[in-house]
Structure formats: structure tokens, C-alpha cells
Residue frames as a rotation matrix with the C-alpha (Angstrom) as fourth column:
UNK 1
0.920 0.124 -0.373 -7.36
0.318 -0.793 0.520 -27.66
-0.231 -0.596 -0.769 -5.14
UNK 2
0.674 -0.554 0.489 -4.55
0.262 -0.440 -0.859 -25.19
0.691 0.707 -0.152 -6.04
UNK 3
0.122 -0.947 -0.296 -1.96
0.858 0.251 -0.449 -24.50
0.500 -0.199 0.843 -3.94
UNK 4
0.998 0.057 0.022 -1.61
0.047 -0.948 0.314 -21.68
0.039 -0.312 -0.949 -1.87
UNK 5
0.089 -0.987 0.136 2.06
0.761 -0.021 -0.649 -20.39
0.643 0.161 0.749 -2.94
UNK 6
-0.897 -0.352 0.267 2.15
0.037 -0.661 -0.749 -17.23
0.441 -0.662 0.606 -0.78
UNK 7
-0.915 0.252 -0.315 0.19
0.193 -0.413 -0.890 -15.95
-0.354 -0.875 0.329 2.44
UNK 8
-0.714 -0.002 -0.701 -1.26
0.109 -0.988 -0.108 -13.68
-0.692 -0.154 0.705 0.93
UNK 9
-0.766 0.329 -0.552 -3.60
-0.635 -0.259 0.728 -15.41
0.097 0.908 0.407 -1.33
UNK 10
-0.805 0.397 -0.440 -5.43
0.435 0.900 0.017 -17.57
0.403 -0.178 -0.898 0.87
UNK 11
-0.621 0.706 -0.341 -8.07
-0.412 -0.664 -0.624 -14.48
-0.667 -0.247 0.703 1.74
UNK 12
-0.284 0.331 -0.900 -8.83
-0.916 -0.371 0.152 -14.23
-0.283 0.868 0.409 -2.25
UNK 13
-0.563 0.133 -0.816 -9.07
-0.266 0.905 0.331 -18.68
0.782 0.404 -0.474 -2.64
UNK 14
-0.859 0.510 -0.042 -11.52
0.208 0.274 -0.939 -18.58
-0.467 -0.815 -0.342 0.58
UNK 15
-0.248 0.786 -0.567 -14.08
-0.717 -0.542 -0.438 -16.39
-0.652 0.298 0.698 -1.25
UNK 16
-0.355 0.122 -0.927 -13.74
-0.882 0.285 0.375 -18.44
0.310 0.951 0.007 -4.40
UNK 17
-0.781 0.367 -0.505 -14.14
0.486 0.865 -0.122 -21.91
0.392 -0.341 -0.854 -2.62
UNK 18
-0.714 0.669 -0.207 -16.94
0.272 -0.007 -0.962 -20.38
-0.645 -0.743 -0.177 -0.74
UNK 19
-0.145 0.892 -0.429 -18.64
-0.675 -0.406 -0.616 -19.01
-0.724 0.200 0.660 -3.71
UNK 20
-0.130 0.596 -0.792 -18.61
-0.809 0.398 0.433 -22.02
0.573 0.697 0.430 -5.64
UNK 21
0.341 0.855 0.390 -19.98
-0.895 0.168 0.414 -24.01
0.289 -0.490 0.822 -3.17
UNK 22
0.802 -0.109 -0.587 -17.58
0.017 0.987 -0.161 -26.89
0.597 0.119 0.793 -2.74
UNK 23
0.844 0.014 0.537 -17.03
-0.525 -0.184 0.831 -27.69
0.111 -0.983 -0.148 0.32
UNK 24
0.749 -0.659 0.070 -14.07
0.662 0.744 -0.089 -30.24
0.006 0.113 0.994 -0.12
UNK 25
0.175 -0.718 0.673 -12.07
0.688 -0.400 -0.606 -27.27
0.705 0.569 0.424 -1.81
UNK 26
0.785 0.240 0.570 -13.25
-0.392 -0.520 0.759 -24.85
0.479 -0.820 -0.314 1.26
UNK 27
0.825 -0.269 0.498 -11.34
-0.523 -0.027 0.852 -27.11
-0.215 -0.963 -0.163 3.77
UNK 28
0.796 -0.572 0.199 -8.81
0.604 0.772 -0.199 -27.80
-0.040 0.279 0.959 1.89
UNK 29
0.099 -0.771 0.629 -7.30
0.170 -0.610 -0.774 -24.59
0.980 0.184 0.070 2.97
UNK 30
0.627 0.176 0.759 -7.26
-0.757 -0.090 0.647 -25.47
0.182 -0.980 0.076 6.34
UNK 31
-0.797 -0.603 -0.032 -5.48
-0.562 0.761 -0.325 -28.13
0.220 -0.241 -0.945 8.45
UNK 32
-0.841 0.055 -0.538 -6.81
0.133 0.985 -0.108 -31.39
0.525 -0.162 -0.836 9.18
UNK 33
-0.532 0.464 -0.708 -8.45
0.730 0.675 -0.106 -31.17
0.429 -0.574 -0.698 12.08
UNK 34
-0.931 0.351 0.098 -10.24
-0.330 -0.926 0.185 -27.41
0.156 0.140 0.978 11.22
UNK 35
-0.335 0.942 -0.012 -14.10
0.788 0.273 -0.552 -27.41
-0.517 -0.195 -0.834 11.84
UNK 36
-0.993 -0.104 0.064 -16.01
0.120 -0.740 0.662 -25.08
-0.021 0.664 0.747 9.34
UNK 37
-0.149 0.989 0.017 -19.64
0.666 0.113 -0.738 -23.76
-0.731 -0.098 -0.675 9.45
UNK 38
-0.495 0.064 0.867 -21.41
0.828 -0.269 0.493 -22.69
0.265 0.961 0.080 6.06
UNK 39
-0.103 0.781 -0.616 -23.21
0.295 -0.567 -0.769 -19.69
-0.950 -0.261 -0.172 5.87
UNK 40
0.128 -0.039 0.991 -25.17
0.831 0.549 -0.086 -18.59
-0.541 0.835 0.102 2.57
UNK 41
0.908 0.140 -0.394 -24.68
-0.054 -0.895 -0.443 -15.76
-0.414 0.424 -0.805 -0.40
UNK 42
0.784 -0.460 0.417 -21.48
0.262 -0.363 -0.894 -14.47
0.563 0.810 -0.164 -2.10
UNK 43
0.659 -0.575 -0.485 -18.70
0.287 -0.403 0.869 -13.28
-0.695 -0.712 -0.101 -0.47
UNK 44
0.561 -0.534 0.632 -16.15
0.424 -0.470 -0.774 -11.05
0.711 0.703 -0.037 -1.57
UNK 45
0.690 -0.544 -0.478 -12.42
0.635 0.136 0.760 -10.88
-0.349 -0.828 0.440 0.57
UNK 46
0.524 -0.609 0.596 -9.68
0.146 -0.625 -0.767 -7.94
0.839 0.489 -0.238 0.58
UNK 47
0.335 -0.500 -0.799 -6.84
0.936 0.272 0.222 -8.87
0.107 -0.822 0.559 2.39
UNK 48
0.913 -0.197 0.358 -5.62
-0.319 -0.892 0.321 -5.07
0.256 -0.407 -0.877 4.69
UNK 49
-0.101 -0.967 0.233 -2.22
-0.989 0.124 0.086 -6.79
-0.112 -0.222 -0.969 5.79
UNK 50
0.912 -0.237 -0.335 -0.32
0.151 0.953 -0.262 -9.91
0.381 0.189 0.905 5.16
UNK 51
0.102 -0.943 0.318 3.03
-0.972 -0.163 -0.171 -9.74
0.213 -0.291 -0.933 7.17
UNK 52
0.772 -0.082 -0.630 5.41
-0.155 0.937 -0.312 -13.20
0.616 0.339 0.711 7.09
UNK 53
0.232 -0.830 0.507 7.64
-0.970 -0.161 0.181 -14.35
-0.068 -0.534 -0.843 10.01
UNK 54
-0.776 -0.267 0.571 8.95
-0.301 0.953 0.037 -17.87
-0.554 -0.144 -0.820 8.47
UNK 55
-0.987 0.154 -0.055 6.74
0.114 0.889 0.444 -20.60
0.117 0.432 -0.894 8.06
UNK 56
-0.213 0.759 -0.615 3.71
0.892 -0.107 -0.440 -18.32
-0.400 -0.642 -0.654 9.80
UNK 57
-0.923 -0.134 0.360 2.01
0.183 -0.977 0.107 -15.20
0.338 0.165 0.927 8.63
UNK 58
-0.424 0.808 -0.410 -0.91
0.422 -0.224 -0.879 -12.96
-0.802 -0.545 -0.246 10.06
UNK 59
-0.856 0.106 0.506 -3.54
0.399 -0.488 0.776 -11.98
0.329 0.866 0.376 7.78
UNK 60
-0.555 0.753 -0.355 -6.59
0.447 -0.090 -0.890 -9.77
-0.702 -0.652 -0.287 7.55
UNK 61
-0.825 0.156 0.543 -9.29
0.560 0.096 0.823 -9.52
0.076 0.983 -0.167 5.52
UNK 62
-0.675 0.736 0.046 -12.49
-0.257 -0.176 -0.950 -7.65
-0.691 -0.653 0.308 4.86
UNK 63
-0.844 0.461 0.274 -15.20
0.502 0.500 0.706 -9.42
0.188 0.733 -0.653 3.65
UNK 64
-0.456 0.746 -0.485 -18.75
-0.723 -0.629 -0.287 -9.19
-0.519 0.220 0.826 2.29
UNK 65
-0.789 0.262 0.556 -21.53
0.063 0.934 -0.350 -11.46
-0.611 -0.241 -0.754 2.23
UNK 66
-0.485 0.810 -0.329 -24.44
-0.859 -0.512 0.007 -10.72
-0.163 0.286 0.944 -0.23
UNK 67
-0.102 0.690 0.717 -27.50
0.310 0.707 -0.636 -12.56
-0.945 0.157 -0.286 -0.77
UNK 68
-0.218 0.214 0.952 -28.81
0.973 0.119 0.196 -13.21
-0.071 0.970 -0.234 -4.83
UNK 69
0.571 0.797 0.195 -30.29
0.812 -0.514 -0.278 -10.31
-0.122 0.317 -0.941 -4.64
UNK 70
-0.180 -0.822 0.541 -27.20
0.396 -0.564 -0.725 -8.14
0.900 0.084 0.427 -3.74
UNK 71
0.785 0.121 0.607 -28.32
-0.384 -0.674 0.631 -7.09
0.485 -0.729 -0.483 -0.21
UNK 72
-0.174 -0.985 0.008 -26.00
-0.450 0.072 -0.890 -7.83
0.876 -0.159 -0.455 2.62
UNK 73
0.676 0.457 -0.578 -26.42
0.121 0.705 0.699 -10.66
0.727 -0.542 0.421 4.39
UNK 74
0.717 -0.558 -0.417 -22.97
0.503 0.000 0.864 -10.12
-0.482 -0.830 0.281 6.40
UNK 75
0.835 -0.398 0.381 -20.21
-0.215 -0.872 -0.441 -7.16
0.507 0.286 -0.813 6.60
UNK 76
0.888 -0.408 0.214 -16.63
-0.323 -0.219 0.921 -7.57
-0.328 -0.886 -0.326 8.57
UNK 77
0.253 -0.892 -0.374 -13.01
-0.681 0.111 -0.724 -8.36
0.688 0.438 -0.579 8.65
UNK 78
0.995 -0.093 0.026 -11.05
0.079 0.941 0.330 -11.55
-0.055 -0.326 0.944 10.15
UNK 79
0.083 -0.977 -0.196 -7.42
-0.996 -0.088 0.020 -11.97
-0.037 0.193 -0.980 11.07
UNK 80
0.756 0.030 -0.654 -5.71
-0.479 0.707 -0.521 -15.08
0.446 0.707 0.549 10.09
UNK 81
0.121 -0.991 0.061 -3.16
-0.924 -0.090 0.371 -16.98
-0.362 -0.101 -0.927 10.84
UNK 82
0.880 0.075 -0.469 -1.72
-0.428 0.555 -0.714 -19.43
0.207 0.829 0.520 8.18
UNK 83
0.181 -0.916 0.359 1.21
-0.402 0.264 0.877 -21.90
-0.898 -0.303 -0.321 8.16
UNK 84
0.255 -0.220 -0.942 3.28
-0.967 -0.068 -0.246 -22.78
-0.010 0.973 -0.230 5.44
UNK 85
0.708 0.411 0.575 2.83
-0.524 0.851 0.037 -26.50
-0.474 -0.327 0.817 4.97
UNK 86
0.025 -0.727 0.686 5.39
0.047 0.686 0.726 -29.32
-0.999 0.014 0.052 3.62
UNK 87
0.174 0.183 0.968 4.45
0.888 0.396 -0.234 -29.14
-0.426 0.900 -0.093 -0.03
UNK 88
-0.838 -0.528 -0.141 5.62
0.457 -0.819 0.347 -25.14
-0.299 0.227 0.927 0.57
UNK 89
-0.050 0.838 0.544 1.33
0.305 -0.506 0.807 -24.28
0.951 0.206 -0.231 0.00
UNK 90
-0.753 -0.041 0.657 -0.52
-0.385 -0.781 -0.491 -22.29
0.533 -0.623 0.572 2.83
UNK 91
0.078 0.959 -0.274 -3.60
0.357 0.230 0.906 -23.56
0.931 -0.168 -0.324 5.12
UNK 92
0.132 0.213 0.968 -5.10
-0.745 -0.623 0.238 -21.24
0.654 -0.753 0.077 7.84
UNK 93
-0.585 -0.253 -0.771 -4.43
0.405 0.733 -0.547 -22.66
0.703 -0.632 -0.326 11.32
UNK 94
-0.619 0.338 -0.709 -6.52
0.419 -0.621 -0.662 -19.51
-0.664 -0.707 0.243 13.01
UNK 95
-0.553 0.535 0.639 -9.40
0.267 -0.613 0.744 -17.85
0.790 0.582 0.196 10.67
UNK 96
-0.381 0.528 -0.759 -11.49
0.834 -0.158 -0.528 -15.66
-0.399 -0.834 -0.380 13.61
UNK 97
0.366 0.600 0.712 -14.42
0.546 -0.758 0.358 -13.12
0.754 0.258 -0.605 12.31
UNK 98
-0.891 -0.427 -0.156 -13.93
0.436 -0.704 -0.561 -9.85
0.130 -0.568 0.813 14.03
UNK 99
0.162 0.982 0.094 -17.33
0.982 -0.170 0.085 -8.12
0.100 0.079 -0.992 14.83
């Protein structure tokens, strides 16, 4: 798993870990003691604000779920909130769907 050097790129390495399917890499952008439920299709994330105060930043994303086919299995946006960890990478500490 790559690093997460700024905030602001842990929207855009959620999608990826979620579309290739490895789950290891998925919660490896969390802390520890995160809980994660799968859900299936594609996803595509575009982060609307990153703002940094310190070691903490709020993010928000909208995403898009498609199924093989390209319909849309799920539509919405999610705020974040990420801490900047000891090794100076990122891992969400809050990740909450918005409806």
C-alpha cells in the first residue's frame, strides 16, 4: 500500500482499492480498529473540498457506483475526516456516506 502523502488523495486511493478488489489495501487507509462493509461495482471519487488544520483534515467526496454494465448501482457524496499518521501518510478516522 502507498502512502497517503497529502489529505487530499485519500478520496482518489479509496476508489482504486475498492475497484481492484483488495480488501487488505481498502483498510489500509483506515485506522486499526475501522470496520468496513463491501458493496459491489466500480466506483469513481471527486474530492469538492479538502481543508487541513494540522495533523486533521475534512474531506468530501462525490462518488459513483456502477455495475459491469455501467448502470448505477449507487450515487452520493461523504465527508471525511483523516489524520495524519506517524510515518507522515493519511488514514480516514471518520468516512460517513451522506444521502
Amino acid at each position: 500500500m502507498t502512502k497517503i502523502a497529502r489529505p487530499f488523495e485519500i478520496n482518489e486511493a479509496f476508489a482504486a482499492a475498492f475497484n481492484s478488489r483488495d480488501l487488505a489495501q481498502l483498510l489500509a487507509l483506515y485506522e486499526p480498529d475501522a470496520a468496513l462493509t463491501r458493496v459491489p461495482g466500480r466506483m469513481t471519487s471527486r474530492n469538492a473540498f479538502c481543508t487541513e488544520c494540522g495533523d486533521i483534515a475534512l474531506l468530501k467526496a462525490e462518488w459513483t457506483i456502477q455495475a459491469d454494465d455501467g448502470s448505477v448501482i449507487a450515487r452520493g457524496s461523504s465527508v471525511e475526516v483523516a489524520r495524519r499518521q506517524a510515518d507522515g501518510g493519511w488514514r480516514y478516522v471518520i468516512d460517513r456516506a451522506l444521502e
